[in-house]
N, C-alpha and C positions, 0 to 999 in steps of 0.2 A: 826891617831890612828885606825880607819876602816881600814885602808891598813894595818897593823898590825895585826888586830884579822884575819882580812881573811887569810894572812899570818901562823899564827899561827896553824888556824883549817886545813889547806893545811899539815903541816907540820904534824899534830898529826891522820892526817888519812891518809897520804901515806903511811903508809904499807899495807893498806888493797886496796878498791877502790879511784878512783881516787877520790874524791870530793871536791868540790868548790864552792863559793855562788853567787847563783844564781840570787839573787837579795836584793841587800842593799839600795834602794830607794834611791842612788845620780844620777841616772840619768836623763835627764828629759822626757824617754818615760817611766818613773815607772808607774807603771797603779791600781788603788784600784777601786774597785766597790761596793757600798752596796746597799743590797735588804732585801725585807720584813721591813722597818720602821728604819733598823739600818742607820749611818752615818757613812764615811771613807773618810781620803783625807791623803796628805803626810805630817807631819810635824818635824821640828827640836825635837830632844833627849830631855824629857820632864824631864831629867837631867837638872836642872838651874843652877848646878856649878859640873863642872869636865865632865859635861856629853863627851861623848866620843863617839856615834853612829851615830852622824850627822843625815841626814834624815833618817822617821823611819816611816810605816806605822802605823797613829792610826785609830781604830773604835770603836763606841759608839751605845750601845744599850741602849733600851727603854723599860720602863716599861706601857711607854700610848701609846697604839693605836700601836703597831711593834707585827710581829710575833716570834713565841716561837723562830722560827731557823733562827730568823736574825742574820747577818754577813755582810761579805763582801769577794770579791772573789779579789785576786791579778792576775795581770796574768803575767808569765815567759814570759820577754821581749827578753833576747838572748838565752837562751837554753832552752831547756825542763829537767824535771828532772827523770832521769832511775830508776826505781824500780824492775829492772825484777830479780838478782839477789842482792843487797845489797836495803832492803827497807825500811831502814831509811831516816830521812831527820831531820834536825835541825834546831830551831830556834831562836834567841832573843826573849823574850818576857818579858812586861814591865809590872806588876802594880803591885799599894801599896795594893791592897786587895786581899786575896788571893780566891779562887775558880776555878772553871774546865773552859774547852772550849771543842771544837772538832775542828780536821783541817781534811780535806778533799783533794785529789787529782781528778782533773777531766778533763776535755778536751784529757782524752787516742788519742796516736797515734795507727792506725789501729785496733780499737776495743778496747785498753785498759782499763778492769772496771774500775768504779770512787771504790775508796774506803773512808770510814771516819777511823777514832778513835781519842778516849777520851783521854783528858792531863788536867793534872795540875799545877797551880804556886802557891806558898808557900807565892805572895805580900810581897814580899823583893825586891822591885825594880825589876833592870833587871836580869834574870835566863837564861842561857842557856837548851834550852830542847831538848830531841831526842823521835821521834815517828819512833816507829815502824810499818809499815801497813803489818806486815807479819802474826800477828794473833793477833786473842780479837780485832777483828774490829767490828766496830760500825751502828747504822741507817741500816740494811739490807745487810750490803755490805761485800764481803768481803777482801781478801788479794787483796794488789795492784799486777798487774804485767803486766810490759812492762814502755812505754814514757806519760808522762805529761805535758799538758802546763798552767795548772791553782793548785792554792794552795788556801783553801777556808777556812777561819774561820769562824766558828759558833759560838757567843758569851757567848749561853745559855748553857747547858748542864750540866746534873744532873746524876751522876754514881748509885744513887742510886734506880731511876724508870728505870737507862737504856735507858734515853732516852729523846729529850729536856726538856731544866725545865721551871720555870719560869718565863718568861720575865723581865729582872731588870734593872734598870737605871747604864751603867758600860760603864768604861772607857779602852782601851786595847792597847797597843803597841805592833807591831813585826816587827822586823829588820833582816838582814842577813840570809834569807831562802837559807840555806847548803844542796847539796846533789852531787850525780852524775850526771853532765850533760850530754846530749847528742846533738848534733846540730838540729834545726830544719829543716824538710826539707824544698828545695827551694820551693815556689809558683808557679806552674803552670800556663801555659798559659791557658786563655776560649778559645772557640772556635770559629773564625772568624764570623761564622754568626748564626743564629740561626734558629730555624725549622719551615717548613711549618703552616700557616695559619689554628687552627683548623677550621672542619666544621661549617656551619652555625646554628645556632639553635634559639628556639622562647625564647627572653628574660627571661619569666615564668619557662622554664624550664634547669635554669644553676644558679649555685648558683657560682661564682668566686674567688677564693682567690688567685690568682695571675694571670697576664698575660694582653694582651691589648687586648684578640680578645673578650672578653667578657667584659660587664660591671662590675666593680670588686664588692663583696659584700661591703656595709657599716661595718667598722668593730664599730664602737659607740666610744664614748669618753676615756674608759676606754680598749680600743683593742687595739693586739700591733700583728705583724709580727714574733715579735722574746722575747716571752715569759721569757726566761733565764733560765728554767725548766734546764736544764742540763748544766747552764755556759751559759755568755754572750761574742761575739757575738757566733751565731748559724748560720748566714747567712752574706752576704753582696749583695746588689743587682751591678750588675755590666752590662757596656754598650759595645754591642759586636762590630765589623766593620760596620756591616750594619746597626746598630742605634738599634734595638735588645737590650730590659732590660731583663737581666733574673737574676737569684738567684742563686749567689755561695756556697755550703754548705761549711761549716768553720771546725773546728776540735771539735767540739763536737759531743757528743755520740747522742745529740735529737736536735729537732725546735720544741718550743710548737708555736701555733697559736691562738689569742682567738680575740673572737668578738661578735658581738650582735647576740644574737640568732635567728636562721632561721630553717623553717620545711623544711623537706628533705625526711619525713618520705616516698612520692611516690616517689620518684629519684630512680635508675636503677643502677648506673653508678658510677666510680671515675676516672679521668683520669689526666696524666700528661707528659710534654716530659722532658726527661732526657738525658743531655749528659753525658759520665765518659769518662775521659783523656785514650788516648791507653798505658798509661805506666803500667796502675792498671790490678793487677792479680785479676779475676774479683771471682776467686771463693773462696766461702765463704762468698761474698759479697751480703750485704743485704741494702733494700731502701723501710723500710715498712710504711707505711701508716694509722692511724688510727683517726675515727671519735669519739667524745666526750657527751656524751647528760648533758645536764642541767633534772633534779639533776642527780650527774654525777654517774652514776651507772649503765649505759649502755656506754660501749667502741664495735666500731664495727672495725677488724682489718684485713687490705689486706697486707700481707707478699710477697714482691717482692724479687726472688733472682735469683743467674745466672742460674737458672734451671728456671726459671716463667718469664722470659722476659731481666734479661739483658743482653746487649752488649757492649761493648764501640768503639772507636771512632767515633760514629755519633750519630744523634741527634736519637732518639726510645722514639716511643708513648706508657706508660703501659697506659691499658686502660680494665678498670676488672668491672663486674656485681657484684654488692655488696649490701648485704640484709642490707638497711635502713631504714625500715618498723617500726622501735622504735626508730628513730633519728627525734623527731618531735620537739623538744629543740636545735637542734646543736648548740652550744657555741666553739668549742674548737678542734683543729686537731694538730694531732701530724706526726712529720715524726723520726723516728729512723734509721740510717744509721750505717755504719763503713765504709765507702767510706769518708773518711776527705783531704778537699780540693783537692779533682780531680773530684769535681761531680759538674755540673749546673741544673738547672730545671727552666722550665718557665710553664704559660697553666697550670697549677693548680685548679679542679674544681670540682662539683659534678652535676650531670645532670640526665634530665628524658630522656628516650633511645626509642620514643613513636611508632617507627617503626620495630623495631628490631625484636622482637617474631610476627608479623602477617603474617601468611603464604601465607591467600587468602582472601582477604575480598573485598565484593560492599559496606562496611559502610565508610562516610569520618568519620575522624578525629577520627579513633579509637585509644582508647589508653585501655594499661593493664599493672597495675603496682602495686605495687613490682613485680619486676619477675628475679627474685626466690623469690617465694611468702611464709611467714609464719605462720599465722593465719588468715588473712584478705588479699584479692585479690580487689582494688579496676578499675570501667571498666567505660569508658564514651565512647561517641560519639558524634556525629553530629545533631543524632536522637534517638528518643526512641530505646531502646530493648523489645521486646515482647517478647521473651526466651532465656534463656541462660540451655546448657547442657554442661556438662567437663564427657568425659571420661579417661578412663585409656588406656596404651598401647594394651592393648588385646584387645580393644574396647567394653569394657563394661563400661554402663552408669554408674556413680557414683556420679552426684548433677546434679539438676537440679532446674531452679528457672523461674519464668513469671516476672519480675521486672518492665516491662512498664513506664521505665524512661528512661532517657539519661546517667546519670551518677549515678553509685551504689555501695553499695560493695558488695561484696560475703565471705563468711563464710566456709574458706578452713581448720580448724584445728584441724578437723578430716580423713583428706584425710592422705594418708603416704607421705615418701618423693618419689619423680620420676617426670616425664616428664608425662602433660596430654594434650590434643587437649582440646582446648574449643572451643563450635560454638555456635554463636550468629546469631539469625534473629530478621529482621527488615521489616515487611513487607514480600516482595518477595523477600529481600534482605538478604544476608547470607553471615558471617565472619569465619575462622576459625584460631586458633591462638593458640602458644603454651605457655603452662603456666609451670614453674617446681616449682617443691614444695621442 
């Protein structure tokens, strides 16, 4: 009887685009996910007599302990589904009570927005529905356009704040997601081996979230790799010819990262090696990067694109000075891409940079960091400092301070922004070293 209604829906839209369903949960790579406290798995047509849909995706949300916008995300096992020009999509959907939902499109091919919007069923059993994502979209988003490989329900949603509702204890079926397919593309190969050894550096000053040449950070009990922030998977780790683990990006538009919080707040640095396959047209292509604080209301954000360092076929280290001078919580790093599956990265990390700005100095173990420094410059050594002076370009004095400590900070946030010399003595001993603001 499913070979029939698919039948059917083929027949009452070829006059228009092609469309076809895309997924009626008989096979057995059918795939359901639920996040945020909801439940979802596959089960027979909750029809107990006459039913007729065979396997049918249900999920259940929570009233105790699940969040407002749980759901569950399916994912498009043989085709994606096209939105660029006809952006409808349709669906079965089952229950005896009636109220809204939201379904969502997500995992775009080559940058396609996610989009949501709102639907409702009348709980008369099973209804056929058609959403349109071509406008009155929903959660921030807006019109779909281009390829999809995920179809996302949200079980909460309330037309009348506009926005999710209340969490309630609900039961939900959907079957036969209809639309216009498109093939997916083939999977690329990685790349035979993987890139040089980064440098060496002192344990204290690398925080690691991926790669073997560091110790990796602890992410805690509750950390995860692959957050699901934009659709799950986001990554896959993968083992190249030369024994080489490095990290496939997958077809979604983000990677959240979280873990136990770490200071970062003197680190210098963010670095990472990236391969992209020689087939990708690189321009327009972006691989950005950002750091998260606990409470999260500082985002610090490095925008990589084919004008800021990339290339592709070989392996390229971005490796960028980055003001984390208020990242003294780090909990949480994001990566946003449009590079979907043809991009690897290994060496993942954030680091203090403690040679980098010292021009000329007889002090050991000088260090000065943040640099690009924002309101506070903090400066240690070996040894005491007995004076510290920062001028400006033109060479006029502009702070100056007697600190007779080893390790201090300085009070730069009154200074403008530009390039200054700082000189430290120590004794007969004399540092000079460049600080930007």
């Amino acid at each position: 009887m499913k070979g029939l209604y698919t039948l059917i829906t083929l027949f009452i839209v070829s006059f228009g685009f092609s469309q076809e369903t895309l997924e009626d949960f008989e096979a057995a790579s059918a795939s359901v996910t639920p996040f945020e406290g909801a439940t979802a798995s596959i089960v027979d047509d909750p029809v107990t007599s006459g039913g007729v849909n065979g396997k049918v995706a249900q999920g259940n949300s929570t009233s105790s302990g699940g969040q407002i916008w749980q759901g569950y995300t399916i994912a498009l096992m043989t085709k994606n589904i096209d939105l660029t020009t006809d952006k409808t999509l349709t669906l079965d959907v089952y229950s005896t009570v009636s109220g809204e939902f939201a379904i969502k499109v997500q995992a775009g091919v080559d940058g396609a927005p996610a989009s949501t919007k709102n639907a409702a069923h009348a709980g008369n059993g099973w209804e056929n529905i058609t959403v349109d994502f071509g406008s009155g979209n929903v959660d921030n988003t807006g019109p779909a356009n281009g390829a999809y490989g995920e179809v996302v329900i949200f079980l909460n949603w309330d037309s009348m704040v506009g926005d999710f509702g209340t969490s309630v204890d609900k039961t939900f079926y959907v079957d036969n997601i209809t639309g216009v397919g498109i093939d997916k593309s083939v999977a690329l190969t990685p790349p035979a081996t993987g890139p040089d050894t980064p440098p060496t550096r002192a344990a204290a000053d690398v925080v690691s979230l991926f790669g073997t040449a560091y110790t990796r950070h602890n992410f805690g009990a509750s950390g995860t790799f692959d957050a699901g922030w934009c659709g799950s998977p986001a990554v896959e780790e993968v083992t190249l010819d030369d024994g080489q683990v490095v990290v496939a990006y997958k077809g979604q538009a983000c990677q959240g990262i979280t873990f136990s919080e770490v200071d970062v707040s003197s680190f210098t640095n963010v670095s990472v090696d990236v391969f992209i396959d020689d087939s990708v047209d690189i321009i327009g292509k972006v691989f950005n990067l950002k750091f998260v604080n606990d409470p999260i209301t500082v985002v610090k954000e490095v925008n990589i694109n084919n004008g800021n360092g990339l290339v592709k076929g070989q392996w390229i280290t971005l490796d960028f000075q980055v003001d984390l001078s208020s990242i003294d919580r780090w909990i949480e790093f994001g990566i946003t891409s449009n590079v979907n599956d043809a991009l690897w990265y290994t060496n993942l990390y954030a680091y203090l940079d403690s040679t980098a700005s010292v021009e000329n100095t007889d002090l050991k173990g000088l260090k000065l960091y943040p640099n690009p420094a924002k309101d506070t410059v903090r400066i240690s050594a070996a040894e005491s400092i007995d004076r510290l002076r920062i001028y400006d370009l033109s060479g006029r004095l502009v702070k100056q301070a007697s600190p007779r400590k080893a390790a201090f900070s300085v009070d730069v946030s009154g200074l403008s922004k530009g390039v200054y010399l700082v000189k430290l003595n120590a004794g007969d001993r004399e540092a000079i070293t460049k600080m930007i603001k």
